[in-house]
N, C-alpha and C positions, 0 to 999 in steps of 0.2 A: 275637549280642549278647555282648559282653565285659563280663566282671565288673570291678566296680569296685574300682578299687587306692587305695589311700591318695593317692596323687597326683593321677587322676579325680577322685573328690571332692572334693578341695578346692581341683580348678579351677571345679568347678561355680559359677554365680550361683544362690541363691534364686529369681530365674525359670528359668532354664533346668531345675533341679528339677520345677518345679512343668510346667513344657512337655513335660518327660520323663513323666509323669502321665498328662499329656490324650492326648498321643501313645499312650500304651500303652490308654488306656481307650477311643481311636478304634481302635484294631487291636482291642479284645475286640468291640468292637459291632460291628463287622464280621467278626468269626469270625477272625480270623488271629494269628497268634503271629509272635515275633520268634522267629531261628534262635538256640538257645542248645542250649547241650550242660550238662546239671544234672549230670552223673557228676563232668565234667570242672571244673564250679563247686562241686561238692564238695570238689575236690582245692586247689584254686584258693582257697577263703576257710578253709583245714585250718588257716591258721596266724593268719586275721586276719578281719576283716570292715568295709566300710566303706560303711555304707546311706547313701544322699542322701535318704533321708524319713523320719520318724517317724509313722505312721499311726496315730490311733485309731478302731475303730470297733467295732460291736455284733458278739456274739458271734451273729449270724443267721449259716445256714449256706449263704446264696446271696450274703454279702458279704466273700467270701475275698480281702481288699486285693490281695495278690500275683495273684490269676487277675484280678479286675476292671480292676487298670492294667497285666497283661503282665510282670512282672518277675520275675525271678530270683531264684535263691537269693544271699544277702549286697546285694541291691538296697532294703530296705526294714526297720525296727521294726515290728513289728507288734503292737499293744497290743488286745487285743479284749476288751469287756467287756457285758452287757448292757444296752441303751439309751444306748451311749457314755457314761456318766456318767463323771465325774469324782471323784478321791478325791487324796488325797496320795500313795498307793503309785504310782497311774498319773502323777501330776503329778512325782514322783521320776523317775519312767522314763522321761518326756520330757525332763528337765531330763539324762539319763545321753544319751539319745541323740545331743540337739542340742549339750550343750555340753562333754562329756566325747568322744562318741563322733562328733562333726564332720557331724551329719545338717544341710542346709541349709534345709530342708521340715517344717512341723509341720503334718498336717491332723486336722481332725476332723469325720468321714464318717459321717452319719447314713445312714439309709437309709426309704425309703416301707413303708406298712406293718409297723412294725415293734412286733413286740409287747408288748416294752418299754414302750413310748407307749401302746399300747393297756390295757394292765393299770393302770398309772399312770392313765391320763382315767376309766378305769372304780373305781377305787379298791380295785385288789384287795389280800387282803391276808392273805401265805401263807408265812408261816416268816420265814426271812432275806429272802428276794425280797423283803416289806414297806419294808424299810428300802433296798434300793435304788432302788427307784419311788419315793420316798419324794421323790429328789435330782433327780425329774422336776419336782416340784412349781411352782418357779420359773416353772419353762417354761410352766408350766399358768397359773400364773398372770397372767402378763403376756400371756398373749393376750385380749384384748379385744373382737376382733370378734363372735363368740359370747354370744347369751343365756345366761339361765339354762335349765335344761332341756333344753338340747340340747347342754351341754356334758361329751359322753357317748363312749366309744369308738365308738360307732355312728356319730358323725358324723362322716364321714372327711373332710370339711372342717377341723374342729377340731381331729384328731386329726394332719393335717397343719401345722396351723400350729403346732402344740405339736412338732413333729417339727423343725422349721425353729427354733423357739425354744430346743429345746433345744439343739440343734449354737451359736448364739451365745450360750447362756448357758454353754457350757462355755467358749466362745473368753474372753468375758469374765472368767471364774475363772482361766483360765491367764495374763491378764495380769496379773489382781490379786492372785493370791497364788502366782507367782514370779515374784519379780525378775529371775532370772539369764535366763528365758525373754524377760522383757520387754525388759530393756535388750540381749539379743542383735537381738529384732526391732526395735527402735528402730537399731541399729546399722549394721542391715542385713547384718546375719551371717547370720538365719535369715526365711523368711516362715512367717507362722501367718496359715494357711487356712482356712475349710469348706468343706464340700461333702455333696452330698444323692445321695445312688447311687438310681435308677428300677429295683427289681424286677421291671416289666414290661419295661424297653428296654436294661438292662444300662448305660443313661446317667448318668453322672457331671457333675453341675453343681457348680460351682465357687463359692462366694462371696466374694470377692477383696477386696470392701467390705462393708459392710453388706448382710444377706441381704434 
């Protein structure tokens, strides 16, 4: 697998990005790697770097974007925070990757069971961590299926659809409060995706439309 040059990129389409993804997160689910040499992709991105993705996703330590879709060193941004939440420092650092630094792919990749989600439904509430569960809330809220009293960490029905809520309520923040992101995907410069990584199958679902 060859590292990506400034020219590779920016023949890429925003699908073809996004296909280069699914392809790699079909070779992890099936145990296989693409043939790359990292010494020699060390030496190879020493002067430059040109990702086709800008990734964000939960600092959990079984959701390593680069191992989950197969790629390489200089192939991806990797933004990782807990419960993918959203802020202006990561909304800057998309805004660097996609439109400063020629990425053609923005996802944002929740994952199942993730404990982020689960501290937030349970309402914990423990230093700083408080105020980042905090930007779960949204997410909590707009689920609706769920009674009262059972909307609890323990119900891993709720605690999924709050998982699913949040990956589209960050998609939603990053249209509406940056422009330079929006009017790229309006353009057709960049796509802005989600998707939900399966802790048990190593599977990556894709939300293309609405989740």
């Amino acid at each position: 697998m060859r590292t990506h040059t400034k020219e590779t990129q920016q023949s890429l389409t925003p699908e073809k990005a996004l296909e280069i993804l699914k392809e790699g997160n079909e070779r992890f689910v099936n145990n296989l790697k693409a043939n790359r040499n990292l010494l020699q992709q060390v030496n190879e991105t020493s002067e430059g770097q040109f990702p086709f993705a800008t990734i964000l996703s939960c600092i959990d330590s079984r959701t390593s974007a680069e191992l989950i879709f197969d790629q390489g060193l200089g192939d991806i941004f990797s933004i990782r925070i807990a419960g993918n939440i959203l802020n202006e420092d990561i909304l800057g650092s998309m805004e660097f990757g996609c439109k400063a630094a020629g990425s053609k792919l923005l996802v944002v990749l929740g994952h199942t069971k993730c404990g982020a989600i689960y501290g937030a439904c349970n309402h914990v509430d423990m230093g700083n961590l408080t105020t980042l569960l905090k930007k779960v809330k949204p997410a909590m809220d707009s689920e609706k299926d769920t009674p009262e009293g059972e909307r609890t960490g323990s119900n891993d029905k709720f605690v999924y659809n709050v998982t699913v809520n949040n990956v589209n309520h960050v998609l939603d923040r990053i249209r509406k409060e940056s422009p330079i992101l929006a009017d790229m995907e309006k353009n057709g410069e960049i796509k802005i995706v989600g998707g939900m990584y399966d802790v048990e199958t190593g599977q990556v679902t894709f939300y293309e439309g609405a989740a």
